[in-house]
C-alpha positions as CSV (number, residue, x, y, z in Angstrom):
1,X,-8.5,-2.0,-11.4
2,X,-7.6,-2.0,-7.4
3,X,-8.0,-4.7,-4.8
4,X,-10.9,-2.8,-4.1
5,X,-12.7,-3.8,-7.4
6,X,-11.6,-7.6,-7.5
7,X,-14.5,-9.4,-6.0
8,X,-13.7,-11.1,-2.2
9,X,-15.0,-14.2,-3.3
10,X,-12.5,-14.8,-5.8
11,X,-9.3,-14.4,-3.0
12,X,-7.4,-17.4,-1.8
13,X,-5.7,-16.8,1.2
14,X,-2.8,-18.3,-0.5
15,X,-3.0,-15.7,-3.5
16,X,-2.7,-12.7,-0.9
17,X,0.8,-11.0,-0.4
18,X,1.2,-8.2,2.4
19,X,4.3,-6.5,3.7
20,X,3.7,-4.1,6.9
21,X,6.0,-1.6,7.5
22,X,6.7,1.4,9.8
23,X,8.0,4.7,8.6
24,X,8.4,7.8,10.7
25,X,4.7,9.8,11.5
26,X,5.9,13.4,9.8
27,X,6.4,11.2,6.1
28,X,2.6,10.2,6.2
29,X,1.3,13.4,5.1
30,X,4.1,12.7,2.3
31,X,2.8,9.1,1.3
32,X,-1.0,9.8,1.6
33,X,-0.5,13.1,-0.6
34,X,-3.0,16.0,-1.2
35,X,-6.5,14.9,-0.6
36,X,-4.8,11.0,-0.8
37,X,-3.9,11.6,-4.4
38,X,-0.6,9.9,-3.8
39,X,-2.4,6.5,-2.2
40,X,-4.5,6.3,-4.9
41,X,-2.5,6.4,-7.7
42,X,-0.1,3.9,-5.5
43,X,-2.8,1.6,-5.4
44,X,-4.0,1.9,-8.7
45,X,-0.5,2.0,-10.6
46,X,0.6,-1.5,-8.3
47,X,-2.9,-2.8,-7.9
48,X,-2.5,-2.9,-3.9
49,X,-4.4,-1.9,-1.1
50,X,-2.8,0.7,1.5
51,X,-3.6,0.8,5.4
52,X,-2.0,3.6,6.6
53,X,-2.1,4.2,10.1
54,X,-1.1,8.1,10.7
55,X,-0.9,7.9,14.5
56,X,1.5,5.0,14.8
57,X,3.1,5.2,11.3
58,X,2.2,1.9,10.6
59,X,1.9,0.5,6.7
60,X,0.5,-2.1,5.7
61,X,0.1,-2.6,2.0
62,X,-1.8,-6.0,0.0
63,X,-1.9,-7.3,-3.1
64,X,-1.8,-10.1,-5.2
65,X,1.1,-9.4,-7.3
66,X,4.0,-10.3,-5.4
67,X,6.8,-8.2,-7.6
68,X,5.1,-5.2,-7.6
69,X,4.5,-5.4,-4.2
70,X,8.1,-6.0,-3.4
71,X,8.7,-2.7,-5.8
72,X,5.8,-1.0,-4.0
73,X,7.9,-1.4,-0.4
74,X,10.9,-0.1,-2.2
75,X,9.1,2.8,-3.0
76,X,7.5,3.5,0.5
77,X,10.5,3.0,2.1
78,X,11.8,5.9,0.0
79,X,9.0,8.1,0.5
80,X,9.7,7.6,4.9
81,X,13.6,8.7,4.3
């Protein structure tokens, strides 16, 4: 189950966790993977929601589990090395 499947109505803004961060434009290719394979299964694994902007290198990545969140930004950040 993603983000994407949890129904809107059920969100409290207070239940909502989101980190943004900016990694260099040549790793986005890396993170979004062949035909977004990568995302995906970074969503799905972490149950998060990934905003990738490819012309600024912006991230921004949501979810409702903080820890794997924090684990998810770990792993981005490793990816943009």
């Amino acid at each position: 189950m993603t983000i994407n499947d949890m129904n809107k109505s059920e969100l409290k803004p207070d239940e909502l966790f989101e980190y943004h961060l900016k990694i260099p434009k040549d790793r986005i290719a890396v993170l979004i993977g062949s035909d977004g394979s990568i995302k995906k299964e970074l969503e799905e694994v972490f149950l998060a929601k990934l905003d990738i902007d490819s012309s600024e290198g912006d991230v921004t990545i949501q979810g409702h589990n903080a820890i794997k969140l924090y684990t998810l930004k770990d792993i981005i950040r490793a990816i943009a090395r």
